[in-house]
N, C-alpha and C positions, 0 to 999 in steps of 0.2 A: 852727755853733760851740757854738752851747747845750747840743747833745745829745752835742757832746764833752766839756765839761764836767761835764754830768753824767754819761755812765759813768765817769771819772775820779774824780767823787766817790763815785758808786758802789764802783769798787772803795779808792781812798782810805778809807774808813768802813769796808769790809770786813777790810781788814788791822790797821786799829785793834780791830774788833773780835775777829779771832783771836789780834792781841798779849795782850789785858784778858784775854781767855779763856786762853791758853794759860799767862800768867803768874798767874792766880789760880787755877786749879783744878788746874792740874800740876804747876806747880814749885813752888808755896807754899801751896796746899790751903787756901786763906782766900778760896775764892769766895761774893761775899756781895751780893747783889742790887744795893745802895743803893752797896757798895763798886765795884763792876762799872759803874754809871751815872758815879761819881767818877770813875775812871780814864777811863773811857773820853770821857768830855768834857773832863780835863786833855790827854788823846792831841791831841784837836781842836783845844783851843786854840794848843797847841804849833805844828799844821800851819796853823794861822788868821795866827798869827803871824809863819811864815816864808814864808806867801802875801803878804801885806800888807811885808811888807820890800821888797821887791823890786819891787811895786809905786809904793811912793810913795819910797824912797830908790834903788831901780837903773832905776825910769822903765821896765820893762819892760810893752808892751803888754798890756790886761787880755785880750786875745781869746792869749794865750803863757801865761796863768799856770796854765791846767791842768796844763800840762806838769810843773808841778814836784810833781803829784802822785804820779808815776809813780813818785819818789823813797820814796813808802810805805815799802817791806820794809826800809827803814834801821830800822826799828821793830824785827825781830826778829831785828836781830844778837842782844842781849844776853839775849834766849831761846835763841837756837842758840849761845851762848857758855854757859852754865851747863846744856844740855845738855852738848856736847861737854867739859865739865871734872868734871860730874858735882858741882856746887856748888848752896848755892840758891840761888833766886832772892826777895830780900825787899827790896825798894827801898824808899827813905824820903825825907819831904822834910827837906832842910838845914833844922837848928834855928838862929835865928838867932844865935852866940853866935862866939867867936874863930876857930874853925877853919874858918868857914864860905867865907873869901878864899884860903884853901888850897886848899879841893877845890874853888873857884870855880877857880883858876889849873893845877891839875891835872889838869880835868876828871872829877874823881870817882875816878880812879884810885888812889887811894890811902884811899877811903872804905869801910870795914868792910861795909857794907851794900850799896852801891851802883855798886860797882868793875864789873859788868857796864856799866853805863853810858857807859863810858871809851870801847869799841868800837863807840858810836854819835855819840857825842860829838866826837871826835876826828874822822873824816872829815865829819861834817857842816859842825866850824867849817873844814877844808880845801875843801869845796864851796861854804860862803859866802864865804871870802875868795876863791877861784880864779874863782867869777861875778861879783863885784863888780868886779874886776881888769878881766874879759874885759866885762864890760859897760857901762862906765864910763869905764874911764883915768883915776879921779878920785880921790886921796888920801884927799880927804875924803868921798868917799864909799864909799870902800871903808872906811873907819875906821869911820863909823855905821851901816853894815850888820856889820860886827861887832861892837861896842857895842851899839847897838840891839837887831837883828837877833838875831844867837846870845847875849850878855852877858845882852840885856836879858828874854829867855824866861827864861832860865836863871835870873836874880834875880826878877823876877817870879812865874817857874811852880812856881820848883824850891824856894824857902823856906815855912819851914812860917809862914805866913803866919796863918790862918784855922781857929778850932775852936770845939766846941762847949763854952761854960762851966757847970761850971766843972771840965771833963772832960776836956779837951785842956791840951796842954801848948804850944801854938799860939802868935804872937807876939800876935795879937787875938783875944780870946774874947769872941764873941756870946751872948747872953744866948736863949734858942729851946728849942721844945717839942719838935723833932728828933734825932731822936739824930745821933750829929758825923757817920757817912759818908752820912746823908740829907742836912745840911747842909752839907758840901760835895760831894752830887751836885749840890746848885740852884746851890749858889756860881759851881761849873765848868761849868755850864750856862750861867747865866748871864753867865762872863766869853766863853765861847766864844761864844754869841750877840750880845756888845757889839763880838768881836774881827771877827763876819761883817757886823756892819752896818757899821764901821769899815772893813774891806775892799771893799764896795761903795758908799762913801758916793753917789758920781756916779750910780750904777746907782738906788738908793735914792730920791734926789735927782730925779730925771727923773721917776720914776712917781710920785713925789706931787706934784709940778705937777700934773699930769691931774687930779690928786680932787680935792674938797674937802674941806676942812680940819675944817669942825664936823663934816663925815658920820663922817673919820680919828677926834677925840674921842671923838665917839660909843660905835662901835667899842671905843677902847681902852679905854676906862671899862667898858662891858661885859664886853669880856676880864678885865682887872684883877680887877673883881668876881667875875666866877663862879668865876676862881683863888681867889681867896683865902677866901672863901665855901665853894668846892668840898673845898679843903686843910681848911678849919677843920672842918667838917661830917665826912669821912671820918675825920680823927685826934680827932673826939669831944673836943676840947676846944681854949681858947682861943689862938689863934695870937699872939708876940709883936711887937710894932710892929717889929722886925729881920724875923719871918719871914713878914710880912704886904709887908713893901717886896721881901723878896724874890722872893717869890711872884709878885706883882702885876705884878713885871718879866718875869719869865722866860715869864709870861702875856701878853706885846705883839704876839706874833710874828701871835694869832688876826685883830687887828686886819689886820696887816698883808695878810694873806691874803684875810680881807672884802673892804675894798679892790681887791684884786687883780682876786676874782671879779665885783666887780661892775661895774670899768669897764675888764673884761677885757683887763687890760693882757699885750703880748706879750714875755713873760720867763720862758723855761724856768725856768729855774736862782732867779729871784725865787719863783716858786711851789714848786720845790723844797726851800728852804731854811726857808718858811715853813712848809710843810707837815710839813718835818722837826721843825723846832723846837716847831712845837704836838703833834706826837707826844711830840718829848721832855718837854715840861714835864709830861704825861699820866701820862708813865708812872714819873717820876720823883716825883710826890707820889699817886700812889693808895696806896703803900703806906708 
């Protein structure tokens, strides 16, 4: 089962990143290294978030939920829609301001920028309420997988939340020595790595009984450190107490891995996630 999971994620992560590629460098010609890490870890968290629905509100078996990666190439309808209409493609997050409960209820359709989105939107929230239905028989829980589930990505993922001050027009402006799409590739890194431990809490949970706990600090104090340490020393100048917490975060995953190897615990898909995630934190602050 593990090594189903992980070709699923495999290809799951593949088609994320032909969407990031084929929407920045074709149809909107703003392919931009730091922008390319952003997208492509909002892509993630979006699928991180519709893993964990189903999980802890439709009680679907964790050894079933590869399955719903298969679901992937929903990603590139609204690539093969501004091909086929010959429009661009330049999506945007919802600023938070009056109209934002409109294309929240219209699902973007009617959004000057982001109207390709309608034709992924639209049947996704018809395949979360059609499995919550078929999964369930339960009102209320087909209500919170809709709410939660598709509502709650959507408020969450889709508002312009988060930017760099005093450069962004963002509802929250971080105070950071990064320029704004460095600081939100860590941002989306880092929600998308809160949203995979979140999704395995049990799994998580089981392999750290095994260790111990001062060896696990150890570790993460180490990782932390040579994050942030690592970041400050490459960008040649002083990281701020915002992008020193961020960092330090997004650098846990090493601990976790340690761990892993050394009390060689048997978990394809825990080592693969860990392994991923210290790739990504690597590659997302060396430059």
């Amino acid at each position: 089962m593990a090594g189903k999971s992980v070709c699923v994620s495999v290809f799951l992560l593949s088609i994320i990143l032909l969407r990031v590629y084929l929407e920045l460098a074709v149809f909107s010609h703003r392919l931009d290294y730091h922008l390319f890490i952003h997208h492509f870890f909002w892509f993630t968290s979006v699928f991180l978030w519709f893993v964990a629905t189903p999980r802890y509100l439709l009680k679907v078996p964790v050894e079933r939920l590869h399955l719903i990666g298969w679901g992937a190439p929903l990603v590139l309808i609204p690539v093969l829609h501004a091909w086929m209409t010959g429009s661009p493609l330049d999506l945007a997050y919802l600023p938070v301001d009056e109209d934002f409960f409109f294309h929240l209820l219209t699902l973007n359709y009617f959004h000057p920028r982001n109207h390709h989105q309608f034709f992924t939107l639209a049947p996704l929230l018809l395949i979360t309420l059609t499995a919550a239905i078929a999964l369930t028989r339960s009102l209320y829980r087909t209500l919170g997988a809709i709410l939660i589930g598709f509502y709650g990505s959507y408020i969450v993922l889709g508002l312009h939340l988060f930017g760099a001050a005093p450069r962004s027009k963002a509802f929250i402006l971080l105070p950071t020595v990064f320029t704004n799409q460095k600081l939100l590739a860590v941002i989306y890194l880092l929600v998308s790595l809160v949203l995979c431990v979140i999704l395995f809490i049990p799994e998580i949970t089981a392999i750290l009984r095994r260790g111990i706990v001062l060896r696990m600090a150890i570790f993460a104090v180490v990782s932390v450190a040579i994050g942030i340490f690592g970041t400050s020393y490459q960008s040649y100048r002083s990281l701020t107490s915002i992008d020193m917490i961020l960092v330090g975060l997004v650098f846990l995953p090493p601990a976790f891995l340690a761990e892993l190897l050394i009390s060689r615990a048997r978990c394809g898909m825990a080592y693969f996630f860990a392994g991923f995630y210290l790739l990504a934190a690597v590659l997302t602050v060396i430059r």
